[in-house]
Structure formats: C-alpha cells, structure tokens
C-alpha positions in Angstrom: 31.7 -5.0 12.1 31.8 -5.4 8.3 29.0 -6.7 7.0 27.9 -8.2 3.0 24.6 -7.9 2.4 22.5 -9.5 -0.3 19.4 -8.3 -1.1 18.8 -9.7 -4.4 20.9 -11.1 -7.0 21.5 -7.7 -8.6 21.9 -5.7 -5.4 24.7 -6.4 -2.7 25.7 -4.2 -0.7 28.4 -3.6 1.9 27.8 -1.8 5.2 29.6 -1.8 8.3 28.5 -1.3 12.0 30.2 0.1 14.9 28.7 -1.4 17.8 26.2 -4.5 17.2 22.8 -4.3 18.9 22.5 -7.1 21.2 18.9 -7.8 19.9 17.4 -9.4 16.6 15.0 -6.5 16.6 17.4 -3.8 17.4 19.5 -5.4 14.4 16.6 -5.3 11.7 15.6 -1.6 12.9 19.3 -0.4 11.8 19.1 -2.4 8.7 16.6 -0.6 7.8 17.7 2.6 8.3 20.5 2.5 6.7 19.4 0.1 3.5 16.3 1.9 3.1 14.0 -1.2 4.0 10.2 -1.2 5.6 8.3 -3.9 6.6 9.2 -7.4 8.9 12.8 -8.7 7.9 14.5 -12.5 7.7 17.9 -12.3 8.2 20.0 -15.4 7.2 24.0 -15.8 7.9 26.6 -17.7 5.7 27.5 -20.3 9.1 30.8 -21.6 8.5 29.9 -24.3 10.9 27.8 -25.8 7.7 30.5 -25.1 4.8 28.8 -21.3 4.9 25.4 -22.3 3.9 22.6 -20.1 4.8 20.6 -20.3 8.1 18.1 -17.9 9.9 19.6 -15.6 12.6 18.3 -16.2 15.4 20.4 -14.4 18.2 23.4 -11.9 17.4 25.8 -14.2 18.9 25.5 -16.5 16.2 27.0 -13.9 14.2 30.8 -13.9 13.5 33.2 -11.2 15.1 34.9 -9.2 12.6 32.7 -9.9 9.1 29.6 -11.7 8.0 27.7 -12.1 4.6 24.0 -11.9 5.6 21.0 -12.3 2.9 17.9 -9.7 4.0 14.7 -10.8 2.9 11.5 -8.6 3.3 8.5 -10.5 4.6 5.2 -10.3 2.4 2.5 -8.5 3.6 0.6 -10.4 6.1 -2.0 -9.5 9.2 -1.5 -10.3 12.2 -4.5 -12.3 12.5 -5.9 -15.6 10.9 -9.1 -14.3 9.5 -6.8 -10.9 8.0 -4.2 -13.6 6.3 -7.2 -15.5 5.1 -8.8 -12.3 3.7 -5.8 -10.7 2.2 -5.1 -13.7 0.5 -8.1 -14.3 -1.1 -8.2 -10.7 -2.0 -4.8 -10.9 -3.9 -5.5 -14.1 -5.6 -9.4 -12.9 -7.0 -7.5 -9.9 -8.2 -4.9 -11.9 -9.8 -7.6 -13.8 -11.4 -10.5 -11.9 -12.7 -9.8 -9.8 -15.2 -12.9 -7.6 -15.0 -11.4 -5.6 -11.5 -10.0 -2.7 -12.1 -7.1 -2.0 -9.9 -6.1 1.7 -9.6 -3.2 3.3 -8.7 -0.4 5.7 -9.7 0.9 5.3 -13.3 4.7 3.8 -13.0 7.2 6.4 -13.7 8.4 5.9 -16.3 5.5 5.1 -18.3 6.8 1.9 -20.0 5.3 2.5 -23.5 3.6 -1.2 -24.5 4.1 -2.8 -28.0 2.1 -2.0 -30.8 0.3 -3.8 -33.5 3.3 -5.3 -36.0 2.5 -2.8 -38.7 2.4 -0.1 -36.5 5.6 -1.6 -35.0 7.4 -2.1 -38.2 6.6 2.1 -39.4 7.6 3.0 -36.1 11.2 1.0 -36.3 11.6 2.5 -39.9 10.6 6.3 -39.0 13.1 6.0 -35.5 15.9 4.8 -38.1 15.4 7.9 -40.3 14.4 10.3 -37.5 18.0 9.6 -36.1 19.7 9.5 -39.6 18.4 12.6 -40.8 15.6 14.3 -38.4 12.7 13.3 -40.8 9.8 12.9 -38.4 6.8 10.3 -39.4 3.5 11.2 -41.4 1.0 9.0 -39.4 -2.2 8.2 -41.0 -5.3 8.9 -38.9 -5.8 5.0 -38.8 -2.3 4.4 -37.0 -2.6 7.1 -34.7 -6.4 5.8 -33.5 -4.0 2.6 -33.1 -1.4 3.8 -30.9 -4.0 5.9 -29.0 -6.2 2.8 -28.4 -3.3 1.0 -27.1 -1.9 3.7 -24.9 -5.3 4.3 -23.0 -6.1 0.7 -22.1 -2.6 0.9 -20.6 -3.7 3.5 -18.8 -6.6 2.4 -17.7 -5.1 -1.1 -16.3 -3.5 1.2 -13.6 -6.1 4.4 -13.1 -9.2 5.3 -15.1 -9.0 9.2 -14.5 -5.1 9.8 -14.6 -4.0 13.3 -13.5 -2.8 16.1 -15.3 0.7 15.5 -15.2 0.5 11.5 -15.6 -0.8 12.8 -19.2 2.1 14.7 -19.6 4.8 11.7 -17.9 2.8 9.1 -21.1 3.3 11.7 -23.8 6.9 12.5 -23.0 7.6 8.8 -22.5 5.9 8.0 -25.9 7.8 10.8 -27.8 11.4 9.5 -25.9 10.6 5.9 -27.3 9.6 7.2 -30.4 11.4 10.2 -31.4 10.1 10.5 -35.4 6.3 11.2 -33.4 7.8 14.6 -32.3 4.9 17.1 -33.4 7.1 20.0 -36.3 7.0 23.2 -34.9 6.4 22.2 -31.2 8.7 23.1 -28.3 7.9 19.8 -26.3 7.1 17.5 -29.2 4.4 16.2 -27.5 1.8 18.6 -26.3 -1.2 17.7 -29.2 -0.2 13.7 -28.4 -1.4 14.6 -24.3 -4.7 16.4 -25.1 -5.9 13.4 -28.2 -5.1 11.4 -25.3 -7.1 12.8 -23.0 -9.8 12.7 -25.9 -9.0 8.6 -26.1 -9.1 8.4 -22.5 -13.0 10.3 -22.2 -13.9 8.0 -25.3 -12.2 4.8 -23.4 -14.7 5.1 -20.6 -17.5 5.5 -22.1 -16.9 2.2 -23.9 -16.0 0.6 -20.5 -19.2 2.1 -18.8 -21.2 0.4 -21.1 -19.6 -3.0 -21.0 -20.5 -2.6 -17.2 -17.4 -1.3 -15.2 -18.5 -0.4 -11.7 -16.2 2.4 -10.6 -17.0 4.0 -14.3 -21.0 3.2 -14.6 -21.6 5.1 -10.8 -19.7 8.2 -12.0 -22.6 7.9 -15.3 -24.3 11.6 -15.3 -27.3 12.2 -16.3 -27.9 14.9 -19.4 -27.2 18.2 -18.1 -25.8 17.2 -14.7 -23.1 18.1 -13.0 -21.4 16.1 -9.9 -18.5 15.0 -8.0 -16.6 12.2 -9.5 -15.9 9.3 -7.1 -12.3 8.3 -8.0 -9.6 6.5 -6.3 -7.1 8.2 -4.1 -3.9 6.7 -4.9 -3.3 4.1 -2.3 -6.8 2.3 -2.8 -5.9 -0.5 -5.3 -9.4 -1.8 -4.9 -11.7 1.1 -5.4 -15.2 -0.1 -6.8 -14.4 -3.8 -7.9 -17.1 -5.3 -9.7 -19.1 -8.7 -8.4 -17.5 -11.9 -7.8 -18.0 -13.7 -11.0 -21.2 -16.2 -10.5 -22.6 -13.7 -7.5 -25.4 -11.4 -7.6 -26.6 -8.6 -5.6 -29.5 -10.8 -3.8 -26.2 -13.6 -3.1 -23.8 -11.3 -1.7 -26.6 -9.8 0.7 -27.7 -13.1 1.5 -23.9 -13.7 3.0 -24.1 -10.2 4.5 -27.0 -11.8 6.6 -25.5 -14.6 7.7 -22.2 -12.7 8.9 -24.7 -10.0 11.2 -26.1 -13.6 12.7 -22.4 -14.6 13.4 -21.4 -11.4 15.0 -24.8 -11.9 17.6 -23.6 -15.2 18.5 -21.6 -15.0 22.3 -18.3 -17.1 20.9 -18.1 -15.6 16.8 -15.9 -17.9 14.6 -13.3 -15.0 13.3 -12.4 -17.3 10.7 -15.9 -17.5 8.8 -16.4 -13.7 9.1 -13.2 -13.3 7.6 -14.6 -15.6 4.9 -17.9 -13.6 4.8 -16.3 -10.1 4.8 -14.0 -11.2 1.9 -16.4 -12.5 0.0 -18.9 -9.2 0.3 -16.2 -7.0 0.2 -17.8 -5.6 -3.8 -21.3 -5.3 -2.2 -20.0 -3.3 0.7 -17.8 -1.1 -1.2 -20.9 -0.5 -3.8 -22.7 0.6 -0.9 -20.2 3.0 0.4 -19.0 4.6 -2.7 -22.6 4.9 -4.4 -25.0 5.8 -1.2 -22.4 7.3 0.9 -24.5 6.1 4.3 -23.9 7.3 8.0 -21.1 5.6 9.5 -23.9 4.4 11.7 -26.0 2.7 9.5 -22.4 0.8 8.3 -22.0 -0.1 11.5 -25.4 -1.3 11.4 -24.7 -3.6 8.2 -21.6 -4.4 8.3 -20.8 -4.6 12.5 -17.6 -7.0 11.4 -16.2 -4.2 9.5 -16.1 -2.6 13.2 -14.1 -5.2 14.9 -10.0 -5.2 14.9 -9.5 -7.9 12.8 -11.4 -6.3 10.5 -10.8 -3.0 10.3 -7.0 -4.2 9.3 -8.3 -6.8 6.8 -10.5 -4.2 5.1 -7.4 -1.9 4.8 -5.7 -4.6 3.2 -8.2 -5.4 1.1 -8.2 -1.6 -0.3 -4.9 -0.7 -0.4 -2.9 -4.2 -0.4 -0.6 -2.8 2.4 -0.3 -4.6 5.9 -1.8 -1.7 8.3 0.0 -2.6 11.5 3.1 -3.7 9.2 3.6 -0.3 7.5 2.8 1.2 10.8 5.6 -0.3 12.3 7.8 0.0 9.4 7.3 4.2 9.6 8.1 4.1 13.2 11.2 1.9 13.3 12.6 4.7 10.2 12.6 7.7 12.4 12.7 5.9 15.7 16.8 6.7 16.4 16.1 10.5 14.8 13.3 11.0 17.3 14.8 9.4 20.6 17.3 11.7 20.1 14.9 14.8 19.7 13.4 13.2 23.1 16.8 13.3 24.7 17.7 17.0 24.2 14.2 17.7 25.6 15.3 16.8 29.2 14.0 19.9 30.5 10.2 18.3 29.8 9.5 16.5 32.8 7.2 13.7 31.4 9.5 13.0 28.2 12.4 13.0 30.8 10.3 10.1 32.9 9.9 8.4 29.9 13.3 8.1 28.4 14.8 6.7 31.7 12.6 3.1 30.9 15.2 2.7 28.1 18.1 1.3 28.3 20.3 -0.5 26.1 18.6 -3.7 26.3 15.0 -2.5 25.8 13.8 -4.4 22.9 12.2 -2.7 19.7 8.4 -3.0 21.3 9.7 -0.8 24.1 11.3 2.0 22.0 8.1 1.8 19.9 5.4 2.5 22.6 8.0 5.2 24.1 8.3 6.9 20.9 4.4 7.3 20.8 3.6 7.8 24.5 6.4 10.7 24.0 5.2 12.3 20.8 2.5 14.5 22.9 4.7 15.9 25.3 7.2 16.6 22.7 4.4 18.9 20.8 3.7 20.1 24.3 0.1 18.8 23.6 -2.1 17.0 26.6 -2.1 13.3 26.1 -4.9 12.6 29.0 -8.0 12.2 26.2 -6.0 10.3 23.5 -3.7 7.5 25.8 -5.2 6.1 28.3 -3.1 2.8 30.3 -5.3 0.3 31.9 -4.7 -3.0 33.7 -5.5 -6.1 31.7 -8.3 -6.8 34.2 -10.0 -3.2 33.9 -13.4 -3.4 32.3 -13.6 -2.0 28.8 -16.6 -0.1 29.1 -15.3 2.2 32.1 -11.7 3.5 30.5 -13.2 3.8 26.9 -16.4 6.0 27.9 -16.1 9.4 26.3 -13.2 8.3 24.5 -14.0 9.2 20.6 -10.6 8.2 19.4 -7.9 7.1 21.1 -4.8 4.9 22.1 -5.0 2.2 24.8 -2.4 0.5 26.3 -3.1 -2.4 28.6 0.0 -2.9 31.3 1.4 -6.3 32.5 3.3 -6.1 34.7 5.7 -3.8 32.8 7.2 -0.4 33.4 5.3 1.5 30.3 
C-alpha cells in the first residue's frame, strides 16, 4: 500500500507497505520504525466519505485499499496516572514560569550564537564584510570582548552550568563560523584562546550566580583549601537542584512534607493530593538528596510517596521531562521486529521456542512486548527464575515478592503469557 504521510508542514513523506497489520498498534509500531518516531502516535486519514477531511483511525479497515494520505501526530508526554499528569504538568508550567530554575541539559548542536549588544553587532557586521572582502580580521577592544564573553556564558549557562570540554570547543567553533573576522592570526583553529577566556567567563559567571543564590551552584561552594566532588547534572536531568517555589520556605515545604507522610498512613490515600504534595516539595526533596546524600532508607522514611508507582514515574518526569513507561515502550516497539527475529532463529532454546508459539499474527503489540522481555533472558542464556516472577491476580503480594530485591512481575488473567 502507498501511503502520504504528514508529519508537519515542512516534512511529508511517502512510504509504502507490503502487507497492512490488521491492528492499530501493529500499524503505529511500523510507523515508527520506518519514520524514526518514539513515543504514543495519533493517526488521522484523509476520509473521502467527508470531502477527505481528517479523522482519527480507528481500525485499519477504515483505511483505503491502494493509497491513503495519513497525518502522524506524536502524543505529549503524559503518565499514565492522574496524580503523574497532574505532577508533570505543574512541573512544566513552574519551569516555564520562574525564571530563577536552572534547567540543565546538553548544549544544542549547533550552538546557535545569540545577538549582541547593537554596537557590538554593528563592528561585528562591518569586520565580517571586510573579513570576506579582503581577509582583514577585527582588533577587538578588551571592553567588546568582556561583551561578547558575558553574552556567550549566560547562554551557556540557560542550558548547563558546567559544560564539557568539547561543548567549549562546539561554542568557539560556532562563534568563529558566525563570525569569521574573530579568527585568532596565527592560529590553526581560529578559535582555541576564544574556548579557554570562555572557560575563564564561565568560572567567573558562577561565582556571580552563587552569590545571587543559585542552588545547584551555592552546594558545590568549597570552602578555602578544599577539595571535593562537584554535584552536577548528568545529562538527562533537566531539573537538577531547582531552587524554592517562589513565596515558600524551608519550614513551608517541610510542613507539606508532613502532611503527605499523614496521607500515605491513612488505609484509602487520595493519589491525587500526594501528587499535589510531592510536586510541590519536589526542591526540598531534591536539596535533601543532592546536599546530604541520605540512605535510601531514611528517603524512604521521608519521603514513602516517592516509593509508590505513581510516584516513582512522576519523579522521573519531574527530573528528566521524559514519560518513563512512554520512552520505555517507545525503545521496545524500535527493536521489537529485529529481536523477534533473533528469537526465531533461536529455535533450538527450548523456553524461547515455548514462547514464540503464543504469537501469532493477530497478537496485539502488548503481547509482542511482554514476549520480547520474558525472552530476553533465555536469549542471553541467563536464569530468569529471581528477576520474573508470574502470579495470579489473587496471589498475595507479600508471598511472591519476598526475597525479591529487584525484579519484574507479571500478574496473569486469564491469558497465555
């Protein structure tokens, strides 16, 4: 089948299909594949029954037989809970809105360079014009380089305080390709001096920020003459060491803590106002963890929500802005086809073998998913018996999770896997 597919107004593509899965799910696992997609999918049709306006698929026979134009949308991150929506929400929107949180991350690539001051600007526009007329490179005062230095490390900064090595190298390369008549004379790269003053900027640009009272920079503060590990970001946590809510103190936010360790005693615990709770703590708790670096017990002790499901995905969210079970998924439906075919010319392992025969072509994407990972030991020829365990849906909890450190749990109903 020949297929049009718009993913945006800039990028349509066409693709066609062999033989249609006879599932929605099926469907969205080989779009992805082949577009390069992750996360949950909408896919609307051009329906010639309403003068080819756009509707929701809803089952592949909707589809027609030789060609279709489809429109692909890629769901925003969401969890699969109330209280995680609620929480990754608010998260997203106090980020958007308070200017004192530092988000950090990787540095784009490329660095986009930002605008300058308009006299800076204007010397810049008239050195470029005579760098490419004649190859005269520009004789920058100390006063305009401070400038462009200044500007280039609050950049910098917006995306990650304590940028690598070669993210200094990726901002001086990208300032010298904008800005050609900044090439340093007698330099092979042009701009080796322009990465070490900005290193110098960048030292200089946290201090200033420590002292107007940035959290992730004030709890890497040394005193004189020591020497310790810095706490920094690793690259997926957006939301490292965010400072307090604006309006909340310390005593507040413990105060909230409090009352969500009362809700989690109660015998029926309203999900929804711990995800409130947790949200709203979520600087206080992150204080305590990066600064005091406690016992995962005396978290637990704390913080017992942060223990719980729906929290443990909401608190990944609200680190890393990335849908746990979402991305999960996502990363299992790319490699799913490539690795049910590794399972198939493994026939000789009996186990793998047992599993592959609950397929068929109508198993939905659910099914291929939990054989996939109920597969992956016996393909590594590793013992699964300590890591998956299958229960009933009436087993107690206590009895099949004893011993059980870390681990996978399936509960059956009435199904084959």
């Amino acid at each position: 089948m020949l297929l049009r597919i718009i993913l945006c107004e800039n990028d349509i593509r066409k693709l066609t299909i062999d033989n249609l899965p006879e599932t929605i799910d099926d469907f969205c696992s080989i779009l992805k594949m082949k577009l390069g997609l992750e996360g949950d999918l909408v896919i609307q049709y051009k329906d010639p029954d309403f003068d080819n306006e756009l509707c929701n698929l809803s089952s592949m026979s909707e589809l027609p037989k030789d060609k279709a134009t489809l429109k692909v949308h890629t769901k925003s991150s969401e969890s699969y809970h109330t209280d995680s929506t609620l929480d990754t929400a608010s998260l997203s929107s106090s980020l958007e809105d308070s200017p004192s949180g530092t988000q950090t991350r990787q540095l784009p690539q490329p660095f986009v360079i930002p605008a300058f001051s308009f006299d800076v600007e204007l010397k810049l526009r008239q050195g470029n014009e005579a760098f490419h007329r004649d190859g005269t490179l520009l004789d920058i005062s100390k006063d305009m380089k401070s400038d462009i230095l200044d500007k280039l490390a609050e950049d910098i900064y917006a995306h990650n305080p304590y940028p690598s090595r070669d993210e200094y190298d990726y901002v001086a390369q990208a300032l010298i390709q904008k800005h050609p008549c900044l090439k340093e004379p007698g330099s092979v790269s042009g701009w080796y001096c322009w990465k070490f003053s900005l290193k110098f900027k960048m030292g200089n640009f946290r201090q200033k920020m420590r002292v107007a009272g940035s959290s992730e920079l004030r709890v890497n503060a040394r005193a004189s003459g020591s020497a310790k590990r810095l706490k920094r970001a690793r690259k997926s946590e957006v939301n490292f060491l965010p400072d307090f809510p604006e309006g909340k103190t310390q005593s507040v936010l413990d105060k909230e803590r409090l009352a969500m360790v009362s809700e989690m005693k109660k015998r029926k615990v309203d999900w929804k106002q711990i995800g409130e709770m947790m949200s709203d703590t979520f600087a206080l708790r992150r204080k305590e963890i990066v600064e005091d670096e406690p016992l995962v017990a005396q978290v637990k002790d704390r913080w017992p929500a942060l223990f719980s499901e729906r929290q443990i995905e909401a608190e990944f969210a609200r680190l890393t802005l990335v849908d746990l079970k979402g991305s999960l998924f996502a990363g299992l439906d790319q490699y799913m086809t490539r690795f049910l075919e590794l399972y198939k010319g493994k026939s000789g392992i009996v186990d793998l073998a047992r599993l592959m025969r609950c397929l068929d072509d109508k198993s939905s994407i659910h099914h291929k998913r939990t054989v996939l990972l109920l597969g992956l030991p016996h393909f590594l020829k590793e013992d699964p018996s300590s890591f998956f365990k299958t229960v009933e849906a009436t087993d107690d909890e206590e009895t099949f999770t004893r011993g059980m450190k870390v681990g996978v749990v399936m509960v059956k109903n009435g199904e084959d896997i």
